[in-house]
C-alpha positions as CSV (number, residue, x, y, z in Angstrom):
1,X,-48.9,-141.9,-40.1
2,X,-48.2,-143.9,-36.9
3,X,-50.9,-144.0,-34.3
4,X,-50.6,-146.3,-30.9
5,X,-53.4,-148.5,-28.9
6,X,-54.3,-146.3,-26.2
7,X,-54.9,-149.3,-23.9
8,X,-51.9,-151.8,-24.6
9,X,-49.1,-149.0,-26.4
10,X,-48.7,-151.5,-30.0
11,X,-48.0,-149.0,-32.6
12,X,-49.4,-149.2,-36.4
13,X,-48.6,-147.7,-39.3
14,X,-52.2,-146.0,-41.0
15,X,-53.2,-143.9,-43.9
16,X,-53.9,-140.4,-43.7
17,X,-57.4,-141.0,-44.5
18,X,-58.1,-143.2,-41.9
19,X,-58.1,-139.9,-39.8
20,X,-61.3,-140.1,-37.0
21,X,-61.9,-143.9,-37.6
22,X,-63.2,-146.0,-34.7
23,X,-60.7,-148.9,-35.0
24,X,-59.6,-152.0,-32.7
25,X,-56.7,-153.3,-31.5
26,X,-55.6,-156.5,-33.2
27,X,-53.7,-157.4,-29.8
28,X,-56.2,-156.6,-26.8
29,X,-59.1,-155.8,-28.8
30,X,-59.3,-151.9,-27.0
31,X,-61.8,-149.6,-29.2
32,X,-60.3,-146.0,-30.3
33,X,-60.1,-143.6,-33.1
34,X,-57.4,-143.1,-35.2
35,X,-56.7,-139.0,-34.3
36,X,-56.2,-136.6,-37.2
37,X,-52.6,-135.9,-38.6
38,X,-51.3,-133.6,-36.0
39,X,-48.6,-135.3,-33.9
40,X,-50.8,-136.4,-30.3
41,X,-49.1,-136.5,-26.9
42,X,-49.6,-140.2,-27.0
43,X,-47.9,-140.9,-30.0
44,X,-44.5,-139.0,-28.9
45,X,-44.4,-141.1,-26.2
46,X,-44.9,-144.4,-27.7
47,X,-41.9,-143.4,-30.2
48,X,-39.5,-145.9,-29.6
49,X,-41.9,-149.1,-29.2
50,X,-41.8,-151.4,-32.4
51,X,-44.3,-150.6,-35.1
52,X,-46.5,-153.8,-36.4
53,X,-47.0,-153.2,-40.1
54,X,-50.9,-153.3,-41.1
55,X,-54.0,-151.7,-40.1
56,X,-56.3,-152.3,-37.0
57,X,-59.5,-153.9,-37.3
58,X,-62.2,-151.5,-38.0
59,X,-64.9,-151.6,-35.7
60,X,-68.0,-152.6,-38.0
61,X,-70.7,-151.1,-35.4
62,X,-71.2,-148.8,-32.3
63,X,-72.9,-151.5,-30.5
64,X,-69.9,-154.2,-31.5
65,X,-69.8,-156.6,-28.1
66,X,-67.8,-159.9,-29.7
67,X,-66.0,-161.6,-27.9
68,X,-62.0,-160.8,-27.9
69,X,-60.5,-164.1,-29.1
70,X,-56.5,-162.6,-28.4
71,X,-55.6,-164.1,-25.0
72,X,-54.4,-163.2,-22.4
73,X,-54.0,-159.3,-22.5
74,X,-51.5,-157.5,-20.7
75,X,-53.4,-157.1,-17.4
76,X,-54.3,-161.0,-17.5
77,X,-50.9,-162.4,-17.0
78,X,-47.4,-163.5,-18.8
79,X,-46.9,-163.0,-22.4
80,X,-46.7,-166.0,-24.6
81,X,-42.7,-165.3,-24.7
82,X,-42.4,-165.7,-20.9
83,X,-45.0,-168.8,-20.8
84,X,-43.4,-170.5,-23.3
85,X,-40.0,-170.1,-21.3
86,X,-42.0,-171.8,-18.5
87,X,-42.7,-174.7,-20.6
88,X,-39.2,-174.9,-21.7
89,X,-38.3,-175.5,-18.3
90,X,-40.6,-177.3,-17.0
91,X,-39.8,-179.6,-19.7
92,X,-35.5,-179.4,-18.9
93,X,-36.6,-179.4,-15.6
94,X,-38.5,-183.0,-15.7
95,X,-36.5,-184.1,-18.4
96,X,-33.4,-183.6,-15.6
97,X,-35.4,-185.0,-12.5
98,X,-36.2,-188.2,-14.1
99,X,-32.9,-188.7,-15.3
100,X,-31.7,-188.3,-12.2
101,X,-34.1,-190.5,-10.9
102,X,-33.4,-193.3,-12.9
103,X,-29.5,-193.1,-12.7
104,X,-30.3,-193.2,-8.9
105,X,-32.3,-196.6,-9.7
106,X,-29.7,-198.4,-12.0
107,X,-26.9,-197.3,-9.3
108,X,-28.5,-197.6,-5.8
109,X,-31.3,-199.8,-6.8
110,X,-33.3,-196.4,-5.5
111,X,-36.3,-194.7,-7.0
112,X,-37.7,-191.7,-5.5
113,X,-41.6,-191.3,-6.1
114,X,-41.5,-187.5,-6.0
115,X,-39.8,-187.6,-9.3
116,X,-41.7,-190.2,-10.2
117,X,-45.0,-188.2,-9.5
118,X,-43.8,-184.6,-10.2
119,X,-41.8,-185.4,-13.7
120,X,-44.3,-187.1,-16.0
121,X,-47.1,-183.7,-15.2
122,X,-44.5,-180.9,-15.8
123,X,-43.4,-183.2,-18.5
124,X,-46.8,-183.1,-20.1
125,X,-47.9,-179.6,-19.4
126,X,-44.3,-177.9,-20.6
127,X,-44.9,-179.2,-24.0
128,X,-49.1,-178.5,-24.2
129,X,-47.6,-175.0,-23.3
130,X,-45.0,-175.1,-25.5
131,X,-47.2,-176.0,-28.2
132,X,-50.4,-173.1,-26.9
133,X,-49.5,-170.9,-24.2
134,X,-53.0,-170.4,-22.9
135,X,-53.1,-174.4,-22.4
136,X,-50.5,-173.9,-19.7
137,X,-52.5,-170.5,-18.4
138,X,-55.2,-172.6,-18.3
139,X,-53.6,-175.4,-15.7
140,X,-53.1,-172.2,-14.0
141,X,-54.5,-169.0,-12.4
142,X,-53.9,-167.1,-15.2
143,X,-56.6,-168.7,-17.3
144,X,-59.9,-167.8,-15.9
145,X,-60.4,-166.2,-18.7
146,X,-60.3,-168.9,-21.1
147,X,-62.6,-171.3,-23.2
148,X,-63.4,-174.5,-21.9
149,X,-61.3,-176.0,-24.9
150,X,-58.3,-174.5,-23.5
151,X,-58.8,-175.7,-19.5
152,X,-60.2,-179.3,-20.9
153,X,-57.1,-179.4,-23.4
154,X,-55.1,-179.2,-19.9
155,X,-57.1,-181.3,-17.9
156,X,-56.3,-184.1,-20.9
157,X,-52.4,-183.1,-20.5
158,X,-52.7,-183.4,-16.7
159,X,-54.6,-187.0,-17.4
160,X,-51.8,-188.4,-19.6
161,X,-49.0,-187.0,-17.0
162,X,-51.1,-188.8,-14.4
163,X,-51.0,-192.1,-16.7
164,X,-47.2,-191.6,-17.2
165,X,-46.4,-191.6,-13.8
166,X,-49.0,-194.8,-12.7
167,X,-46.4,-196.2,-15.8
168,X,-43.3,-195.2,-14.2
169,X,-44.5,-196.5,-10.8
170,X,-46.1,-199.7,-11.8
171,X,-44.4,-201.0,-14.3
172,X,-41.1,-199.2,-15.4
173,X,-39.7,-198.6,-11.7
174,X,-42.4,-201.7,-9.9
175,X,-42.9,-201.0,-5.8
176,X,-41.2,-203.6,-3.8
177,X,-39.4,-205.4,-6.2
């Protein structure tokens, strides 16, 4: 029998007998119960979305107020998919500048400290976010939500861009030489 997450639409597959069960969503954590087997107006309209295979967490009590540990939900910003893509580019993106910058050096003896500034932290935060989305949310304004590991994971990112650039500027690409 399929049934759907009233709050975030994901669709799972469940047992007959699971009929009336409070449950919770393994995605945004939302607290329902499984309806009996008769087809709901819900679950027509949901017919088309991708089914995840297994079973959603039970809910062990009435009173059950853990924390949800799946971030970010829907209403809380991008999806990992789209963050990642930021990440990607931000990493093409600084990847290109400097490149840029330092063909510009070797040829015009030129360095511009924009690139210099702006490359190394979009260097550093595209692969954190590459590696965890909600380290890049949390550089953000999407990560309010978030544990402090998360924003302290992108504060140490944003230090070693920081570092990157004091190298570039200093010692790779010296002022006034």
């Amino acid at each position: 029998m399929d049934v759907s997450c009233e709050h975030c639409g994901r669709r799972y597959q469940v047992q007959p007998k699971m009929s009336g069960r409070a449950v919770k969503c393994k995605v945004c954590g939302h607290q329902f119960t499984i309806p009996h087997a008769e087809s709901s107006p819900l679950q027509e309209s949901a017919a088309n979305m991708p089914i995840e295979t297994g079973v959603p967490s039970p809910i062990t009590s009435a009173t059950n107020d853990a924390p949800n540990n799946n971030f970010p939900t829907a209403s809380e910003g991008p999806s990992d998919k789209v963050m990642r893509l930021v990440a990607g580019g931000m990493i093409i993106g600084s990847m290109l500048l400097l490149g840029l910058n330092h063909a510009t050096a070797v040829m015009n003896d030129e360095v511009y400290l924009f690139a210099l500034a702006l490359g190394p932290f979009a260097l550093t935060l595209g692969i954190a976010g590459l590696i965890s989305p909600n380290v890049l949310r949390a550089a953000g304004k999407h990560g309010k939500h978030l544990p402090l590991g998360y924003k302290s994971t992108a504060a140490a990112f944003g230090l070693a861009g920081l570092l990157l650039c004091l190298l570039l500027v200093f010692v790779v690409y010296p002022l006034g030489r």
